[in-house]
C-alpha positions as YAML, in Angstrom:
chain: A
units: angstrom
residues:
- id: 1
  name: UNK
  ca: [-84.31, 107.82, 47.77]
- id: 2
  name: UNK
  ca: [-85.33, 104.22, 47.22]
- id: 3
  name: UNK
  ca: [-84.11, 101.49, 49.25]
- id: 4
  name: UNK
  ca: [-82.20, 98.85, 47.61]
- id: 5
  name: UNK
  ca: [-83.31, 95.46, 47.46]
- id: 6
  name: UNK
  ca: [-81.90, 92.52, 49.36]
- id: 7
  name: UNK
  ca: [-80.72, 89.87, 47.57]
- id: 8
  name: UNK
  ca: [-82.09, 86.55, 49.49]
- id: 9
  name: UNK
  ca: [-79.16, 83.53, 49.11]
- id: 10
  name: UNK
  ca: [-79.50, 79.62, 50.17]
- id: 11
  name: UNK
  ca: [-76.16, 78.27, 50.77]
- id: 12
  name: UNK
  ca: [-75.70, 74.64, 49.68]
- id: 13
  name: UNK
  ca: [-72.30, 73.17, 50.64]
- id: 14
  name: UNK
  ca: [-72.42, 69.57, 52.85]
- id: 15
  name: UNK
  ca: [-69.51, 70.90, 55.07]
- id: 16
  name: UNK
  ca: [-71.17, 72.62, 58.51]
- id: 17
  name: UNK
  ca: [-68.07, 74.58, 58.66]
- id: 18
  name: UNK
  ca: [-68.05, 76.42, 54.82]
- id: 19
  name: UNK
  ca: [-71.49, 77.23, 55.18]
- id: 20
  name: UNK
  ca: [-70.87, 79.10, 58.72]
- id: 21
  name: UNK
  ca: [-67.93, 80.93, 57.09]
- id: 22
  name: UNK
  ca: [-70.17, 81.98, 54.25]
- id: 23
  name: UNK
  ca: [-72.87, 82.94, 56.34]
- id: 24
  name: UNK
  ca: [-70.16, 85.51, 58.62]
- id: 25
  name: UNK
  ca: [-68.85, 86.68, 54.99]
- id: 26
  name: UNK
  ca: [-71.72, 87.45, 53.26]
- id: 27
  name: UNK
  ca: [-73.28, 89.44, 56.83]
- id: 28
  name: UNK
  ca: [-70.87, 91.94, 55.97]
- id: 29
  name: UNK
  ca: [-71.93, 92.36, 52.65]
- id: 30
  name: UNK
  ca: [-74.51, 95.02, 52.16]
- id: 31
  name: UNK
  ca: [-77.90, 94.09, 50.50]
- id: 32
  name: UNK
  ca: [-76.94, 90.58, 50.56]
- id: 33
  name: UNK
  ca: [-78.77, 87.93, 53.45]
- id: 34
  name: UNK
  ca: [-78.53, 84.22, 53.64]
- id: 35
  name: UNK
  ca: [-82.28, 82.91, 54.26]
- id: 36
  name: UNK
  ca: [-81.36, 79.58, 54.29]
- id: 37
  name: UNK
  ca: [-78.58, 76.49, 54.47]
- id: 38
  name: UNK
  ca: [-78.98, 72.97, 52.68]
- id: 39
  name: UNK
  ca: [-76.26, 70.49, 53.37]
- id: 40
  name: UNK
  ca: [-77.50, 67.65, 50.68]
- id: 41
  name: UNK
  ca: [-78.78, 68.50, 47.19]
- id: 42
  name: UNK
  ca: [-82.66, 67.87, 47.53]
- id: 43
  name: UNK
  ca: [-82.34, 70.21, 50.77]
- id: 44
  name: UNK
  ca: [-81.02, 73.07, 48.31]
- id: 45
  name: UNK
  ca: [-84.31, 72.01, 45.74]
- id: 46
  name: UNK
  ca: [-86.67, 72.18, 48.84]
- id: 47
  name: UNK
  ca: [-85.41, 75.49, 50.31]
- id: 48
  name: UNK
  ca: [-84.96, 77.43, 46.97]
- id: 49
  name: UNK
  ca: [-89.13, 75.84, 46.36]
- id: 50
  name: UNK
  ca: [-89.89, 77.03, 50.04]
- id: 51
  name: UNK
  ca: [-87.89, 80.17, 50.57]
- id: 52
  name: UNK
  ca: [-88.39, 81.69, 46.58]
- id: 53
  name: UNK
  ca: [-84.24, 83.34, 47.25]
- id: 54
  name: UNK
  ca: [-82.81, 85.06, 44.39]
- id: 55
  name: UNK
  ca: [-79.79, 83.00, 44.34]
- id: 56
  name: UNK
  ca: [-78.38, 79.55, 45.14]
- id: 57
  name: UNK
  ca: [-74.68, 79.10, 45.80]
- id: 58
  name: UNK
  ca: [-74.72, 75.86, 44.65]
- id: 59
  name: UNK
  ca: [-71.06, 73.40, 45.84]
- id: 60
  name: UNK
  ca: [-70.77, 70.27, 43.36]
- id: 61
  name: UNK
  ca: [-70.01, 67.69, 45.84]
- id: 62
  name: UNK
  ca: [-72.33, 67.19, 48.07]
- id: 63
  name: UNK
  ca: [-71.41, 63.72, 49.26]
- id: 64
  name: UNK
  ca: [-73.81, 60.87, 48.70]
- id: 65
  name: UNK
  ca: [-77.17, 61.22, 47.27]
- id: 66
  name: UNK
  ca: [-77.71, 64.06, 44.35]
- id: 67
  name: UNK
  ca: [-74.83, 65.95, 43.57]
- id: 68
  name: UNK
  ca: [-74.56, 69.72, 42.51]
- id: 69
  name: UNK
  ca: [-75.27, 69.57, 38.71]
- id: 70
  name: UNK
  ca: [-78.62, 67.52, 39.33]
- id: 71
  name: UNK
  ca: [-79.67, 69.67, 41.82]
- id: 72
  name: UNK
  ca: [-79.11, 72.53, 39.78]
- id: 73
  name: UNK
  ca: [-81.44, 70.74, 37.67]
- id: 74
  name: UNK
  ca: [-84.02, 70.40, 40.19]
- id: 75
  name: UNK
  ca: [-83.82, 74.12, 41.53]
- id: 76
  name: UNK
  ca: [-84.17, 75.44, 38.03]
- id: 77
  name: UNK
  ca: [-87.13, 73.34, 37.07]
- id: 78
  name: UNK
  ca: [-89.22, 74.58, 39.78]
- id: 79
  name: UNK
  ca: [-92.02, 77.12, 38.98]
- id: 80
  name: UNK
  ca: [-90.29, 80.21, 39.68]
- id: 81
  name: UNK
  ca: [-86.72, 79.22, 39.85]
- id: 82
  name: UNK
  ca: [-83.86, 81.79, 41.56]
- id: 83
  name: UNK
  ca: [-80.86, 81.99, 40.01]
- id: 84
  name: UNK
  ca: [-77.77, 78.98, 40.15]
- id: 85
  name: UNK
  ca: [-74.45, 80.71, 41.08]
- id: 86
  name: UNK
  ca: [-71.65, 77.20, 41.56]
- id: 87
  name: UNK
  ca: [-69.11, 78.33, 44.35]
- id: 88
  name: UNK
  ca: [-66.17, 74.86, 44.56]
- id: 89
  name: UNK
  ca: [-63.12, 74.21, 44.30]
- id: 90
  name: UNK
  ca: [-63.41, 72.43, 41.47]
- id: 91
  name: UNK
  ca: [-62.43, 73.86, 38.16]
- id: 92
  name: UNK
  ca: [-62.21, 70.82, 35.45]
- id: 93
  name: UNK
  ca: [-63.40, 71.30, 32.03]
- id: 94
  name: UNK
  ca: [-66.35, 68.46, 32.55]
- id: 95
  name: UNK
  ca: [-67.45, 69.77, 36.01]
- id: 96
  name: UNK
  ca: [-67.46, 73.53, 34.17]
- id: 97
  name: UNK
  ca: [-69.42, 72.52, 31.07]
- id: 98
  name: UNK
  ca: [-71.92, 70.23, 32.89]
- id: 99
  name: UNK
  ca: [-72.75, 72.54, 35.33]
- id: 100
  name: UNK
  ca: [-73.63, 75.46, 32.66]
- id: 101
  name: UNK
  ca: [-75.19, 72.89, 30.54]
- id: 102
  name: UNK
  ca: [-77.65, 72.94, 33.92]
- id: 103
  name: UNK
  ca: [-78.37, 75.98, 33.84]
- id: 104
  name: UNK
  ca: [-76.05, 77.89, 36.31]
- id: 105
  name: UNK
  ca: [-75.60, 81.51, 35.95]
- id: 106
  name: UNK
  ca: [-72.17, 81.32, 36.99]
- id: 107
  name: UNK
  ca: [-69.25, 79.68, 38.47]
- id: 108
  name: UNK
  ca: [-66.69, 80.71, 41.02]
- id: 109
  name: UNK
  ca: [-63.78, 79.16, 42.69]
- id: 110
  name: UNK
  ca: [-63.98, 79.04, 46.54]
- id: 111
  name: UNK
  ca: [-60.88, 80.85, 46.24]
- id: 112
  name: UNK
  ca: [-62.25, 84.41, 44.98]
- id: 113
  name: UNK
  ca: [-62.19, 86.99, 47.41]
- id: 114
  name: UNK
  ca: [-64.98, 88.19, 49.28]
- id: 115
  name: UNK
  ca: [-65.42, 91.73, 46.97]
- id: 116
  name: UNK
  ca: [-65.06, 89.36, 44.05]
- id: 117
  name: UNK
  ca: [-67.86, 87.01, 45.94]
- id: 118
  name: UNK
  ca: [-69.89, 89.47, 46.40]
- id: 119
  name: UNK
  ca: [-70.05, 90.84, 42.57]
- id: 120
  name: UNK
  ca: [-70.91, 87.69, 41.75]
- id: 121
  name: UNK
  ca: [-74.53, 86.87, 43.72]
- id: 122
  name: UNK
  ca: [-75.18, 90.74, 42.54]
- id: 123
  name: UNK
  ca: [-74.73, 90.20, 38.85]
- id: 124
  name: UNK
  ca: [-76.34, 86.45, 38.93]
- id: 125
  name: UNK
  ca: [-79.10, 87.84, 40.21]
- id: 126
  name: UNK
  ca: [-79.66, 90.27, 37.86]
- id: 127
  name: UNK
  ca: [-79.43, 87.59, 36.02]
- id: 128
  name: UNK
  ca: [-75.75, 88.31, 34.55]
- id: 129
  name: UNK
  ca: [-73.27, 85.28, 34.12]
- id: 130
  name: UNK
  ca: [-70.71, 85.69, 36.50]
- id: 131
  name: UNK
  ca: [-67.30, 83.34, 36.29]
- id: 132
  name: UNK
  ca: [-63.97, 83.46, 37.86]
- id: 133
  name: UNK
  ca: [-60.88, 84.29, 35.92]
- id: 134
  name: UNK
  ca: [-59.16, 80.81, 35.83]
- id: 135
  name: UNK
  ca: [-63.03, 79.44, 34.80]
- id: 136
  name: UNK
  ca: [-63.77, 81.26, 31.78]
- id: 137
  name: UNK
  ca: [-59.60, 81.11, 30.72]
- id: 138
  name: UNK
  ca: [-60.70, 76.88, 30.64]
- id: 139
  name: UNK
  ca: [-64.09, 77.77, 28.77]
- id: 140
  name: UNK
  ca: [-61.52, 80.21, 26.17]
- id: 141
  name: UNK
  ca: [-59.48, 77.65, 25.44]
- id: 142
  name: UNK
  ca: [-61.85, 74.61, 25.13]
- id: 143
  name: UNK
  ca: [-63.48, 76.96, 22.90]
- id: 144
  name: UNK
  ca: [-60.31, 77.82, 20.98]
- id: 145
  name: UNK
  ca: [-59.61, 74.03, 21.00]
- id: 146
  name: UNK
  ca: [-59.97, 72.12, 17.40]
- id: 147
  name: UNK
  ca: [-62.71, 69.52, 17.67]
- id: 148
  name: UNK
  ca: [-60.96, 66.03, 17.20]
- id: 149
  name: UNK
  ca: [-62.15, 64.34, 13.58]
- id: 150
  name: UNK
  ca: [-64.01, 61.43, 14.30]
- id: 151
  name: UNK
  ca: [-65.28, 58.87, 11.37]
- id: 152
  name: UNK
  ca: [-69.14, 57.98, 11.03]
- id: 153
  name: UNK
  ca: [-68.12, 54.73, 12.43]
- id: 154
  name: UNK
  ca: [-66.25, 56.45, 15.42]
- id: 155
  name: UNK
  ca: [-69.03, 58.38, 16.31]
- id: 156
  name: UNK
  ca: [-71.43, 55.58, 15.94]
- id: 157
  name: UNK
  ca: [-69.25, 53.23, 18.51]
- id: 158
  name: UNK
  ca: [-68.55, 56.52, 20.88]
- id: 159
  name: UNK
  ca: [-72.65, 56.64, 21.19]
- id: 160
  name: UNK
  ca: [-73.30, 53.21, 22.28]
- id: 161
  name: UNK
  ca: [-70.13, 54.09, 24.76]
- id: 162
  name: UNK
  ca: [-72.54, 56.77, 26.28]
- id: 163
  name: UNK
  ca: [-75.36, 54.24, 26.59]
- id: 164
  name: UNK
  ca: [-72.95, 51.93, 28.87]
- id: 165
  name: UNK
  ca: [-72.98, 49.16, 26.01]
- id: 166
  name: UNK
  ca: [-70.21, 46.60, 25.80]
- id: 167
  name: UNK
  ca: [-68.04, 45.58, 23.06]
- id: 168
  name: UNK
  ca: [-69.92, 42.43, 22.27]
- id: 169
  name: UNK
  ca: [-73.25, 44.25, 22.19]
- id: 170
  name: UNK
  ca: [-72.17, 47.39, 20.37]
- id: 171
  name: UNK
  ca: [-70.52, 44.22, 17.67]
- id: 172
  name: UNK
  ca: [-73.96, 43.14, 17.39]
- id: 173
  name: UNK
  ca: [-75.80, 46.04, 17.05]
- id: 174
  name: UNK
  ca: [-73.35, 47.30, 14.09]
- id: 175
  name: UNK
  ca: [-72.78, 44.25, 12.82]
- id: 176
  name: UNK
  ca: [-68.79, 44.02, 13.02]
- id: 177
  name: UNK
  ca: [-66.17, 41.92, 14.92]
- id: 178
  name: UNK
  ca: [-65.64, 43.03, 18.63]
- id: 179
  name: UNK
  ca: [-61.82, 43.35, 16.94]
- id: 180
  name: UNK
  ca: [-62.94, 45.50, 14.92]
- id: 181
  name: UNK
  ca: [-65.07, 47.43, 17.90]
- id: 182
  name: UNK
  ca: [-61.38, 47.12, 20.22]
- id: 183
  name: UNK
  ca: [-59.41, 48.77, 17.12]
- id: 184
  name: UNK
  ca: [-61.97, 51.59, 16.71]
- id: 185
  name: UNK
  ca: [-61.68, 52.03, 20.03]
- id: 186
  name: UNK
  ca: [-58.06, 52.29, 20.46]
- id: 187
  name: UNK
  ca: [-58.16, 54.89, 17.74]
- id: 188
  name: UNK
  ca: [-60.98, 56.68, 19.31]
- id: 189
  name: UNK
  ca: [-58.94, 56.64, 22.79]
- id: 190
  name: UNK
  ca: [-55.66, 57.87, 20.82]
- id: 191
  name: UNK
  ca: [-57.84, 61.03, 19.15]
- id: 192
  name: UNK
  ca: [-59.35, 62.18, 22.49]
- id: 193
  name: UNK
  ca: [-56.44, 61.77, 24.62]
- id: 194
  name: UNK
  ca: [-57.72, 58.83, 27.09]
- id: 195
  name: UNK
  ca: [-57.17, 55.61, 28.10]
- id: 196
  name: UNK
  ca: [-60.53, 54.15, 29.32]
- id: 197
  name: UNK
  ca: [-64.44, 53.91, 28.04]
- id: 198
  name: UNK
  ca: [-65.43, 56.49, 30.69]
- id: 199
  name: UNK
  ca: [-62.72, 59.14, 29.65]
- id: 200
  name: UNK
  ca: [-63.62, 59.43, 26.12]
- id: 201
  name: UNK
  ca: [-67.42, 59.82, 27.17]
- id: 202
  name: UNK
  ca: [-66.64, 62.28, 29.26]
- id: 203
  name: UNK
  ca: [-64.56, 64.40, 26.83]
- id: 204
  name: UNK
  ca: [-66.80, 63.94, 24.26]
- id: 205
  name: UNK
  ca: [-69.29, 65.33, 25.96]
- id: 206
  name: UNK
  ca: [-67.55, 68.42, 27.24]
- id: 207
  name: UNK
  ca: [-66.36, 68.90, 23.07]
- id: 208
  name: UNK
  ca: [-70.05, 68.39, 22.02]
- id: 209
  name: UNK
  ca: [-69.38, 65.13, 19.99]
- id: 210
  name: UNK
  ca: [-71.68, 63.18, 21.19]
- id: 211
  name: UNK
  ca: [-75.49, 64.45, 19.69]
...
């Protein structure tokens, strides 16, 4: 009878506390053993180079400094990267999409149980995607969701918006009015369902609009 293989984990949370109450959970899970803990992002990136585990639970905030998606980033562009499995308690569509858009395996809420906890590291690292229930409901439905119709021009002003560019500039480099950027705008904001420059970015990047 063979014996079956650990499965090495690096915690990366920035609270002391989560990462000791991880640490007790997962010691009661059989062939599963924490090798290492990283409080900041580039900790995670130099353990998971270091320590080769075959998974990183991977929080998103991480306080100042790199946050989780970057660092998922980092960890996956190393030479022989483990596996990305996101454990927070944060479940909004951007924070879901940029974080698979990373690379992670999976994504679970802090509020799984242990068994479900557990299933998880196993099947992301053998490499299976493994996401909790209210998670992939989100990912169903933005799925489901009808892409907003956006005019050439839309799109046009909605990519200088993701380059940071103001109204004056992107009136210059399209050569219109800045009313004429402010009522594109307005109509852009109205079709996406926001209220400020940063909002609309950010949902149309989670609804692939931007290219």
């Amino acid at each position: 009878m063979t014996e079956e293989r650990v499965i090495r984990v690096v915690l990366c949370d920035d609270h002391a506390m989560v990462r000791a109450g991880l640490r007790a959970l997962l010691g009661g899970a059989g062939g599963i053993e924490v090798v290492g803990e990283a409080a900041t992002g580039q900790e995670a990136v130099d353990l998971a180079a270091a320590l080769a585990p075959d998974v990183v639970l991977m929080d998103l905030q991480l306080g100042d400094g790199m946050d989780g998606v970057a660092a998922i980033r980092r960890v996956l562009a190393l030479e022989s990267p483990p596996r990305v499995l996101v454990l927070t308690t944060y479940d909004t569509d951007a924070d879901i999409t940029r974080s698979i858009e990373a690379g992670a395996t999976g994504y679970l809420l802090k509020a799984e149980s242990a068994d479900e906890l557990y299933a998880a590291i196993r099947a992301a690292a053998a490499g299976r995607t493994a996401l909790s229930a209210p998670v992939a409901d989100r990912m169903m439905a933005q799925l489901r969701a009808p892409r907003p119709s956006l005019t050439a021009r839309e799109r046009d002003i909605l990519e200088q918006l993701a380059e940071g560019v103001g109204n004056r500039e992107i009136a210059r480099r399209l050569f219109i009015s800045e009313a004429t950027v402010k009522t594109h705008l307005g109509r852009i904001y109205e079709k996406l369902g926001v209220d400020t420059r940063a909002g609309a970015v950010a949902v149309a990047k989670e609804r692939r609009l931007l290219s």
